[in-house]
C-alpha positions as CSV (number, residue, x, y, z in Angstrom):
1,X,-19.3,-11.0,-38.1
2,X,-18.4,-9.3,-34.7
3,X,-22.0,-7.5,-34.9
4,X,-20.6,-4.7,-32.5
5,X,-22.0,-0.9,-31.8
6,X,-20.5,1.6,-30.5
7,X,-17.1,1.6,-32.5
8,X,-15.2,4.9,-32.7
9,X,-14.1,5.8,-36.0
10,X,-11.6,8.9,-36.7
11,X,-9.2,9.8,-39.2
12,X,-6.2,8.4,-39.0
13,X,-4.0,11.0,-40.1
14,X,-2.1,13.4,-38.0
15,X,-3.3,11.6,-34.8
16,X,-1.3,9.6,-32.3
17,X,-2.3,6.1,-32.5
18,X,-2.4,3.6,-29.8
19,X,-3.0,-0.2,-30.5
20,X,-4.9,-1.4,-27.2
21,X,-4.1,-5.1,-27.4
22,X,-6.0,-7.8,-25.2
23,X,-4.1,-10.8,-25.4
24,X,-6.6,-13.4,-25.4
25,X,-9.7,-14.3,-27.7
26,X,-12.4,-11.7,-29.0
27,X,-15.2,-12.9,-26.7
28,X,-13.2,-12.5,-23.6
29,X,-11.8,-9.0,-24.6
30,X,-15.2,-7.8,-25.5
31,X,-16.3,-8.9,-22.2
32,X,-13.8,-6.6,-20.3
33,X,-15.0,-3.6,-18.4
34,X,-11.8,-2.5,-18.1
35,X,-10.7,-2.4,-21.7
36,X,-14.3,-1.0,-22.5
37,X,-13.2,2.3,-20.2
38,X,-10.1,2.8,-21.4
39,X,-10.8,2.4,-25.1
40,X,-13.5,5.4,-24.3
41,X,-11.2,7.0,-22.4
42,X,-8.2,7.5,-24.7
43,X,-10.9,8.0,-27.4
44,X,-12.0,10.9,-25.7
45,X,-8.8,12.8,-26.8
46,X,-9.2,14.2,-30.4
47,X,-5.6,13.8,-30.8
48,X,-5.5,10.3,-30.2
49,X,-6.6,7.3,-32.0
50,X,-6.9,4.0,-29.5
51,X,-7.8,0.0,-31.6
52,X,-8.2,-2.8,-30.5
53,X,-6.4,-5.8,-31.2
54,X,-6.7,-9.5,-29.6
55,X,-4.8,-12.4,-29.9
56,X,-6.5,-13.7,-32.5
57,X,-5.2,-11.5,-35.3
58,X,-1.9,-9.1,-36.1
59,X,-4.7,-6.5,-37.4
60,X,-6.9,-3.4,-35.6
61,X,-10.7,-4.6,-35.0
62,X,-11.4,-0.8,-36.0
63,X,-9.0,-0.3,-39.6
64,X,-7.4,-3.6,-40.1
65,X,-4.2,-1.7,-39.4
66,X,-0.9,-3.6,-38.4
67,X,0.6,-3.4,-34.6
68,X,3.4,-1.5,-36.4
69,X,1.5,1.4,-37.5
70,X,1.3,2.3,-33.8
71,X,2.9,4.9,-32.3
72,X,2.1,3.3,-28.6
73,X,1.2,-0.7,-28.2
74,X,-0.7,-1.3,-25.0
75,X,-1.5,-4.4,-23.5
76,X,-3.8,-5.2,-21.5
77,X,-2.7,-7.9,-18.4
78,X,-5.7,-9.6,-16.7
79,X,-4.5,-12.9,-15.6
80,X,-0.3,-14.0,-15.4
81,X,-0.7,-16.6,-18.2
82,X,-1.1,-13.4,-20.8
83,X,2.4,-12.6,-20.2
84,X,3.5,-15.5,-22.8
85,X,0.9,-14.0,-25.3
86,X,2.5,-10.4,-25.0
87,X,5.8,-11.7,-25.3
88,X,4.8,-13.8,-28.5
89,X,2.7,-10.7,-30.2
90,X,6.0,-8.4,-29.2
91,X,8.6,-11.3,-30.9
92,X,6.1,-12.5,-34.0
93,X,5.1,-8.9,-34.8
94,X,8.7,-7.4,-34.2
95,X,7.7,-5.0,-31.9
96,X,10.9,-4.5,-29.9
97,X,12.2,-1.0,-31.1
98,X,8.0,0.3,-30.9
99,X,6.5,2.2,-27.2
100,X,5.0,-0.5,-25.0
101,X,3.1,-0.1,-22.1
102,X,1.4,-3.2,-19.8
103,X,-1.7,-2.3,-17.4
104,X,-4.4,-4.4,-15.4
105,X,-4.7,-5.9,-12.5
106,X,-1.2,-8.1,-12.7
107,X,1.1,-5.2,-13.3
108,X,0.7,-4.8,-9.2
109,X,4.3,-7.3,-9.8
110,X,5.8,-5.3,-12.8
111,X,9.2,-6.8,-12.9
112,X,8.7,-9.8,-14.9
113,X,7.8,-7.1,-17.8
114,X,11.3,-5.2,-17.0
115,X,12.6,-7.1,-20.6
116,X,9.4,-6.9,-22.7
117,X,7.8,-3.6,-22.0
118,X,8.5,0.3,-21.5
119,X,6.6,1.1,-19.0
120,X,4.1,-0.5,-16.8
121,X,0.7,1.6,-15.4
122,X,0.0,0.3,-11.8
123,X,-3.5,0.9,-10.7
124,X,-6.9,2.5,-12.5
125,X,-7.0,4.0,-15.6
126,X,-9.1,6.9,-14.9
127,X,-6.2,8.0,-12.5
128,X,-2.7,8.6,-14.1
129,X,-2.9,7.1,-17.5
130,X,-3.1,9.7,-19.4
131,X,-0.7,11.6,-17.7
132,X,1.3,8.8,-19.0
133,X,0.2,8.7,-22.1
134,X,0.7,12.5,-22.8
135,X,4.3,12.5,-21.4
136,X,5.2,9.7,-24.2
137,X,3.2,11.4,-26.7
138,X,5.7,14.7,-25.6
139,X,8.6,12.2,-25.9
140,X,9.8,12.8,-22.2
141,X,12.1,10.8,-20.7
142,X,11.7,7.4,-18.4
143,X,13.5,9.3,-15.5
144,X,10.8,11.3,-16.0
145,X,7.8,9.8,-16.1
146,X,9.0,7.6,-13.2
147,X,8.0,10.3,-11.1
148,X,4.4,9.9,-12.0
149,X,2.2,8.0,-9.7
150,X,1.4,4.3,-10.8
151,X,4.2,4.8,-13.6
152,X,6.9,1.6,-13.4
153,X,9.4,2.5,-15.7
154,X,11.4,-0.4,-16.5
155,X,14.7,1.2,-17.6
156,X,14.4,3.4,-14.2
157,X,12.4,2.3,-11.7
158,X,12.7,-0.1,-9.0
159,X,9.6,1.0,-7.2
160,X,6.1,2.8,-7.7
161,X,3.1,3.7,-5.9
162,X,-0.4,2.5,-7.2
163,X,-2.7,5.2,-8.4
164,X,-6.1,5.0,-8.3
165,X,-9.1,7.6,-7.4
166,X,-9.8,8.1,-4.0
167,X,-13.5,8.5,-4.9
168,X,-15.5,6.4,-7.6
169,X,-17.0,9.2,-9.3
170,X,-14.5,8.7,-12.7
171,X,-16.9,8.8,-15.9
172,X,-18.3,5.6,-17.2
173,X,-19.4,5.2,-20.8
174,X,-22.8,4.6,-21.2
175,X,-22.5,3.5,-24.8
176,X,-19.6,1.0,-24.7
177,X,-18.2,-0.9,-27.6
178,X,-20.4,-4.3,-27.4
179,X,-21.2,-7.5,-29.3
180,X,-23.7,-10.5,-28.6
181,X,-20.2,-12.5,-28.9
182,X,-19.6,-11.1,-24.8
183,X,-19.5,-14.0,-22.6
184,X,-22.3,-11.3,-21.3
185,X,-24.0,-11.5,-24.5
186,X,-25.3,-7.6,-25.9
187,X,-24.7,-6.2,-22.1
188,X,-24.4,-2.6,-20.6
189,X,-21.5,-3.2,-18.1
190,X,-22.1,-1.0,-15.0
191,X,-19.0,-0.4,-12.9
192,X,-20.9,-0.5,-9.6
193,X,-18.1,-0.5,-7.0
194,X,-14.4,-1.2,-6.4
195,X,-12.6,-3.3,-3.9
196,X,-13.9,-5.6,-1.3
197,X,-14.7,-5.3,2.4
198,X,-14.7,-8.9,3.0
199,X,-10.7,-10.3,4.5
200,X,-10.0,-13.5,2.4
201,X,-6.5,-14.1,2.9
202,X,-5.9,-15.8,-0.7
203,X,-7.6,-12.9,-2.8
204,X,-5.0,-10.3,-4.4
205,X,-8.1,-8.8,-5.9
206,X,-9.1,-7.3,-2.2
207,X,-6.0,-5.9,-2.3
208,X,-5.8,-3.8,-6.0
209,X,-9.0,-2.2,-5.6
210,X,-8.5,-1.2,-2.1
211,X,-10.0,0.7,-0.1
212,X,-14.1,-0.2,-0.9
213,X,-15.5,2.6,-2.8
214,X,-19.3,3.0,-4.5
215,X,-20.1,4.4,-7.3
216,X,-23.4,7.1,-6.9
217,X,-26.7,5.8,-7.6
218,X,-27.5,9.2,-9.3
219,X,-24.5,8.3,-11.7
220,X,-25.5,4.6,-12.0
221,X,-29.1,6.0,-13.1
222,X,-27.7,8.4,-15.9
223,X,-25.8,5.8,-17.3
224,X,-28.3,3.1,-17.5
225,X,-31.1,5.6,-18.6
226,X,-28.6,6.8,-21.7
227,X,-27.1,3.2,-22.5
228,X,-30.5,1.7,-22.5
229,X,-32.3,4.3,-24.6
230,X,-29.4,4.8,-26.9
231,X,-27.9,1.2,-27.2
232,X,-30.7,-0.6,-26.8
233,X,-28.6,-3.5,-25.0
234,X,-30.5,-6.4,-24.2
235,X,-29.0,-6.9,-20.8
236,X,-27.6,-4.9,-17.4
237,X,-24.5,-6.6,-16.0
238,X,-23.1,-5.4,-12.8
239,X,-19.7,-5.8,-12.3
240,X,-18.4,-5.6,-8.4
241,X,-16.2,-7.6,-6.1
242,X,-18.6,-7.4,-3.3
243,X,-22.0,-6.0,-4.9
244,X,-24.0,-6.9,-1.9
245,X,-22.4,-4.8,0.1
246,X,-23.7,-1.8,-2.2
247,X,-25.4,0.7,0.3
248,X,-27.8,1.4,-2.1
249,X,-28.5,-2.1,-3.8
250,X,-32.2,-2.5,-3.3
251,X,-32.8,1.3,-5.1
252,X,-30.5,0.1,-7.9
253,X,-33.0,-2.4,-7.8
254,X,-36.0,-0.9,-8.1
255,X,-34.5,1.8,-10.8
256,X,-33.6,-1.3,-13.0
257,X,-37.1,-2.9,-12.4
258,X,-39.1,0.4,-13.1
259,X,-36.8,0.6,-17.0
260,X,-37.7,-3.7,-17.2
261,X,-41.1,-2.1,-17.2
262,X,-41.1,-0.6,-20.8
263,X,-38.1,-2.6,-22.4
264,X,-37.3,-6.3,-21.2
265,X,-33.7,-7.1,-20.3
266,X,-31.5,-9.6,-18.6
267,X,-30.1,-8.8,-15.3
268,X,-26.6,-10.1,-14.4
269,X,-24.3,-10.4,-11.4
270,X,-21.4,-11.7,-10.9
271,X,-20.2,-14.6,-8.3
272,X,-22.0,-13.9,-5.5
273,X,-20.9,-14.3,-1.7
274,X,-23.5,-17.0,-0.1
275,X,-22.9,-15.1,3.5
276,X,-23.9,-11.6,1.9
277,X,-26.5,-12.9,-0.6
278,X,-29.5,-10.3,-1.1
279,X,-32.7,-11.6,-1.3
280,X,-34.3,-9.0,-3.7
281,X,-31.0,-9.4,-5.3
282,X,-31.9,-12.9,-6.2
283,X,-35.4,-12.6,-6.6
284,X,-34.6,-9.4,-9.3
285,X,-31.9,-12.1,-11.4
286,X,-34.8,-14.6,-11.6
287,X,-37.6,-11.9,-12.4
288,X,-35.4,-11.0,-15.9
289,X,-34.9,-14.5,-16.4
290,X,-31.6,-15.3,-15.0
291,X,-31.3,-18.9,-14.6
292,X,-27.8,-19.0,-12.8
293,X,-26.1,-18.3,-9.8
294,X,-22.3,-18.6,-9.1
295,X,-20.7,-18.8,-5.4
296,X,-17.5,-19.3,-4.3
297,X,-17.4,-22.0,-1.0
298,X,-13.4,-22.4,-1.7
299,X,-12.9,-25.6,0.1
300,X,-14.4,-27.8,2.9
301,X,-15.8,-25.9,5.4
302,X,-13.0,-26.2,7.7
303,X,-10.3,-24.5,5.2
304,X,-12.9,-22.1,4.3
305,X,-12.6,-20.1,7.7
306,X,-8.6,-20.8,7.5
307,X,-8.5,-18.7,4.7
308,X,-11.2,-15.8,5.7
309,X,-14.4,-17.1,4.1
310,X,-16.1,-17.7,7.2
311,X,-19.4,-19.0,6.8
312,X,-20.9,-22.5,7.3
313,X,-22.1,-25.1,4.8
314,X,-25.3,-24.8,6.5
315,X,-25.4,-21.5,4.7
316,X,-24.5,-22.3,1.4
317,X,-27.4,-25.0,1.7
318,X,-29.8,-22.5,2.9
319,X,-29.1,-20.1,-0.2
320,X,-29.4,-23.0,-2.5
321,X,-32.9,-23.6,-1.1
322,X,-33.8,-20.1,-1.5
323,X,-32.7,-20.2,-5.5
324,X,-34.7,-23.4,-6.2
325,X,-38.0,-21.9,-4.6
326,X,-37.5,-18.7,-6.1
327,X,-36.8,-20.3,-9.9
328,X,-33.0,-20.2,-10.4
329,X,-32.6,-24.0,-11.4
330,X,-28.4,-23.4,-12.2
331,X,-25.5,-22.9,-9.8
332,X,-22.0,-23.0,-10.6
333,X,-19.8,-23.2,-7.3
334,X,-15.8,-22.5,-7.6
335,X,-13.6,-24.0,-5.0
336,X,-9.5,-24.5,-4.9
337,X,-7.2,-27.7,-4.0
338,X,-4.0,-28.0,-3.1
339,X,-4.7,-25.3,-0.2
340,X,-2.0,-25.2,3.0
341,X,-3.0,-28.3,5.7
342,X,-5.6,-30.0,3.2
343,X,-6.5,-33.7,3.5
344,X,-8.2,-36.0,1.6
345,X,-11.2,-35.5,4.2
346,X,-11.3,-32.0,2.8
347,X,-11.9,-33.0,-0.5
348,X,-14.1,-35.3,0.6
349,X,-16.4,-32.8,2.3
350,X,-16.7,-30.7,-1.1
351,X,-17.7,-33.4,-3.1
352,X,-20.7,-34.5,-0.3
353,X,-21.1,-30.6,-0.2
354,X,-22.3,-30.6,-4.0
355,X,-24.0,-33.7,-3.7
356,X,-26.1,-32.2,-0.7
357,X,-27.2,-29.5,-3.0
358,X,-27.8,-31.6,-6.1
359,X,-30.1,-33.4,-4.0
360,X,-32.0,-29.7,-3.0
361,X,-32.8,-29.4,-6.3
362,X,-30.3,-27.5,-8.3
363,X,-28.3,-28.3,-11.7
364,X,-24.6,-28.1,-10.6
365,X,-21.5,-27.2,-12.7
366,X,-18.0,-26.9,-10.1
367,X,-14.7,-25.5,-11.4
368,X,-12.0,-26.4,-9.3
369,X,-8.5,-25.0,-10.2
370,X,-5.6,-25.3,-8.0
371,X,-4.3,-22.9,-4.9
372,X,-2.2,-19.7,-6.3
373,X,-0.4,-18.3,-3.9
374,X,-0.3,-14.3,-4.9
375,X,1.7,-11.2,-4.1
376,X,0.6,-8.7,-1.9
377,X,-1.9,-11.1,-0.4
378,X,-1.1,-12.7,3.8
379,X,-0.8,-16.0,1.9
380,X,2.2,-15.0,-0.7
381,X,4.5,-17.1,0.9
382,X,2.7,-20.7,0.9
383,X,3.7,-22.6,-1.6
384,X,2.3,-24.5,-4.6
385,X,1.5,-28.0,-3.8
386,X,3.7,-30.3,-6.0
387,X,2.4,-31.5,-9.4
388,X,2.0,-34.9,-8.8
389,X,0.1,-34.1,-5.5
390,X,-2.1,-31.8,-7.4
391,X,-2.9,-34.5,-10.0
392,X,-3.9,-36.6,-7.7
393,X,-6.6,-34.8,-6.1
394,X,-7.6,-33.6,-9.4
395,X,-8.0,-37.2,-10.3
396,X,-10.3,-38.1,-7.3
397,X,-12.5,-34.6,-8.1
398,X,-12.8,-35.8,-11.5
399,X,-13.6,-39.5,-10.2
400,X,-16.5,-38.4,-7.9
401,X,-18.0,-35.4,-9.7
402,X,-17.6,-36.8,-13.4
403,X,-18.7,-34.2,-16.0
404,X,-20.0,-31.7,-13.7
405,X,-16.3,-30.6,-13.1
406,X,-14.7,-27.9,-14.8
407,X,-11.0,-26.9,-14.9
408,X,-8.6,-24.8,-16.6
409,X,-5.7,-27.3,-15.5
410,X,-2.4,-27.6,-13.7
411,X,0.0,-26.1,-16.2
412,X,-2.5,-22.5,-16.3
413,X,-1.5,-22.7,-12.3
414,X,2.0,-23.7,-12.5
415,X,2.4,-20.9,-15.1
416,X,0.6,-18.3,-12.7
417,X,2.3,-19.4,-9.5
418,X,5.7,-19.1,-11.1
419,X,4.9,-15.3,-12.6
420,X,3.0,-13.9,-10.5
421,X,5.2,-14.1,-7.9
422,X,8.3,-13.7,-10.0
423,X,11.1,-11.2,-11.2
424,X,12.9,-9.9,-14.1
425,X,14.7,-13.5,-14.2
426,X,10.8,-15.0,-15.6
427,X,10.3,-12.0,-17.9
428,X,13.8,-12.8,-19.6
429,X,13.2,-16.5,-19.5
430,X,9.6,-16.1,-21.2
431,X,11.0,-13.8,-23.8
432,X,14.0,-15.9,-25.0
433,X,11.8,-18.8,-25.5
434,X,9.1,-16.5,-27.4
435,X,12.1,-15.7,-29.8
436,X,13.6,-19.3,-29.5
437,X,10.7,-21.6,-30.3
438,X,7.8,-18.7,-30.9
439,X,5.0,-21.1,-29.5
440,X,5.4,-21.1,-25.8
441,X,4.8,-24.5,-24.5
442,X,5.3,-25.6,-21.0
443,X,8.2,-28.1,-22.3
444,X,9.5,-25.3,-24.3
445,X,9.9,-22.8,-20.8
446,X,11.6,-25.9,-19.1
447,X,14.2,-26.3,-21.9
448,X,15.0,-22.9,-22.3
449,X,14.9,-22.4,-18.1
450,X,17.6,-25.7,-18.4
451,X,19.4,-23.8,-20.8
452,X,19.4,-20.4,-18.9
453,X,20.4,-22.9,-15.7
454,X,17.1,-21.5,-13.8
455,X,15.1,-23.4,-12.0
456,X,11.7,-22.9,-12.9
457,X,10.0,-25.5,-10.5
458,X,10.9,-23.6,-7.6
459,X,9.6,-20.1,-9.2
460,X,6.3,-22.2,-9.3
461,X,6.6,-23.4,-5.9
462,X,8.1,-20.5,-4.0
463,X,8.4,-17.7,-6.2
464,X,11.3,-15.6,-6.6
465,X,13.8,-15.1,-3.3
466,X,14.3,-11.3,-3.4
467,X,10.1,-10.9,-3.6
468,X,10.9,-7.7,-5.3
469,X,7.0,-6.7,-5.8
470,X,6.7,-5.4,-1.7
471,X,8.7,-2.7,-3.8
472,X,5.2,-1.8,-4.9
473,X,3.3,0.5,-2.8
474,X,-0.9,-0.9,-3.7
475,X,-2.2,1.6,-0.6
């Protein structure tokens, strides 16, 4: 049982209906604030009926309905790996002749999806989408709709602008869809602020939410006084890139301590930036019984200011010191490998770096995934350190942390690497092998690349030649 509230039931009948698909599992989807404000925001319209769909299952969370009873199929595109998903829900589901739209924050490259997809929304929702939406409801043309900002229309664009609201005042649900299955658990998400004013020279998410913008604290208030009261949700999460930058943090503080008052709730934040960390911030996560903290050192401390994270390890240890003696026992700490100029001495230094703070005190948990070089970042043209060099420093992470290492692999990054900075070449190659062997395997890709005589090693390494996404305009 999916145990969810909020749900938006209409008739089906004589409305346009658009299957929002997130092509991953349940728990993940549910977990999205993003898909949370677009399903209320296409909801909104009377005339329009928006379910959701994961990967898990051909059938509507909301009716049970099939993907092909949908006028409009829109997927949702967090991370590049999702692209194999799409194209196998658009080849087992025989989607090819239905409306498809792609949004999120990977469309900022669209042309991979020029072969699977219609049209692909670059930038926020609450800007242009429906804009979009209506002119395909109104059957207008791509030529059209091109014209739109943030509209990529793959039969007639070849460029597009991002579009996204100059101020963060857009509405925010205040009873969102939830479940207890959220990686958040039963959690009011609260869409804080957007972009980041920090400069890390690896992070493409600085640059799709630029420029820094702050949600109201007036606004924030409303929608936690109405979520709370109405949904009853047993935590506060709040979502942000940079939240300790938040002007007003400390009276967002106190506003969510004064409701703790009458109802008890979890507070959570996201990964945290050890140079920026908030005291009260810290001491408010442990107060509603918050247990862990994540930060993000990146690498030794050396690489770290190569890359724009420029604080000391001294630091980190300092902050580490501050969680034990105010009760937060937990701290999970991301870094990457394979990063331009790194040594062995640089993986040496993270692994005495999480020693040093095991030995402060804290429970440790590390995930450490391999360097991605993305699009639209100052470090899109690095390239991805060779698999069997990336093995091997896995191999010595894994020999000196044991199980307190996490990580999501080197085929994930080979497969991000090689679409994220690809073209329509990768799109075409993904979708033949999605018709060709339906279960797309990273032996399957390489056959069919063989086949299409591509090289797909040095998409992974270098991306594609022409870098065709500087086509896109993100500010």
């Amino acid at each position: 049982m999916l145990d969810e509230k909020f749900i938006v039931r209409k008739k089906v009948r004589g409305r346009f209906r658009i299957a929002l698909v997130y092509p991953s599992t349940y728990k993940v989807a549910i977990s999205n604030l993003g898909l949370r404000i677009i399903y209320h925001l296409l909801n909104l319209e009377d005339q329009i009926y928006c379910e959701r769909f994961t990967a898990e299952s051909g059938r509507s969370l909301e009716t049970g309905s099939r993907l092909k009873e949908f006028d409009l199929i829109a997927f949702c595109y967090q991370y590049e790996p999702d692209l194999l998903e799409i194209a196998r829900l658009i080849t087992e589901f025989n989607l090819f002749d239905k409306p498809k739209l792609v949004g999120g924050p990977c469309a900022c490259n669209p042309f991979p999806l020029k072969k699977l997809v219609d049209y692909v929304y670059i930038g926020e929702a609450e800007s242009r989408l429906m804009n979009l939406i209506e002119g395909i409801m109104e059957g207008r043309r791509p030529e059209e709709l091109a014209s739109l900002e943030g509209v990529f229309a793959s039969s007639a664009s070849e460029a597009a602008v991002r579009a996204y609201p100059k101020k963060l005042n857009t509405p925010l649900p205040a009873c969102q869809v939830s479940s207890r299955l959220s990686i958040f658990g039963d959690a009011l998400l609260l869409d804080v602020s957007r972009g980041c004013r920090w400069g890390c020279l690896f992070c493409l998410g600085r640059r799709i939410y630029a420029p820094y913008r702050e949600r109201d604290l007036s606004q924030l208030a409303e929608v936690i006084e109405e979520g709370m009261m109405k949904g009853g949700y047993e935590a506060i999460a709040l979502i942000s890139s940079d939240l300790c930058s938040y002007s007003r943090l400390e009276e967002l503080l106190e506003l969510v301590e004064d409701l703790r008052k009458a109802k008890e709730f979890r507070l959570i934040a996201p990964s945290l930036r050890a140079d920026a960390l908030n005291e009260k911030l810290l001491e408010a996560l442990a107060e509603s019984g918050e247990k862990t903290i994540t930060l993000a050192p990146e690498s030794s401390e050396d690489l770290r200011y190569r890359i724009g994270k420029a604080f000391p390890d001294e630091r980190l240890l300092e902050v580490c010191k501050l969680l034990k003696r105010i009760g937060i026992s937990r701290v999970k700490l991301y870094f990457m490998f394979g990063l331009p100029e790194e040594t062995l001495k640089d993986l040496e230094a993270i692994v005495k770096l999480v020693e040093e703070i095991r030995r402060a005190g804290l429970e440790v948990r590390v995930s450490a995934n391999p360097f991605v070089p993305k699009p639209h970042t100052p470090m899109e043209d690095e390239e991805l350190e060779d698999l069997k060099s990336l093995k091997e420093k896995l191999k010595f992470l894994r020999r000196e942390l044991g199980g307190i290492l996490a990580t999501n692999g080197l085929r994930q990054a080979y497969l991000q690497a090689a679409i994220s900075r690809g073209d329509e070449k990768i799109g075409s190659l993904i979708l033949e092998c999605a018709k060709r062997y339906g279960r797309l395997t990273l032996t399957a890709l390489r056959r069919e690349a063989r086949r299409m005589k591509m090289n797909l090693d040095e998409y992974a390494r270098r991306g594609s030649e022409e870098k065709p996404w500087r086509r896109i305009k993100l500010t």
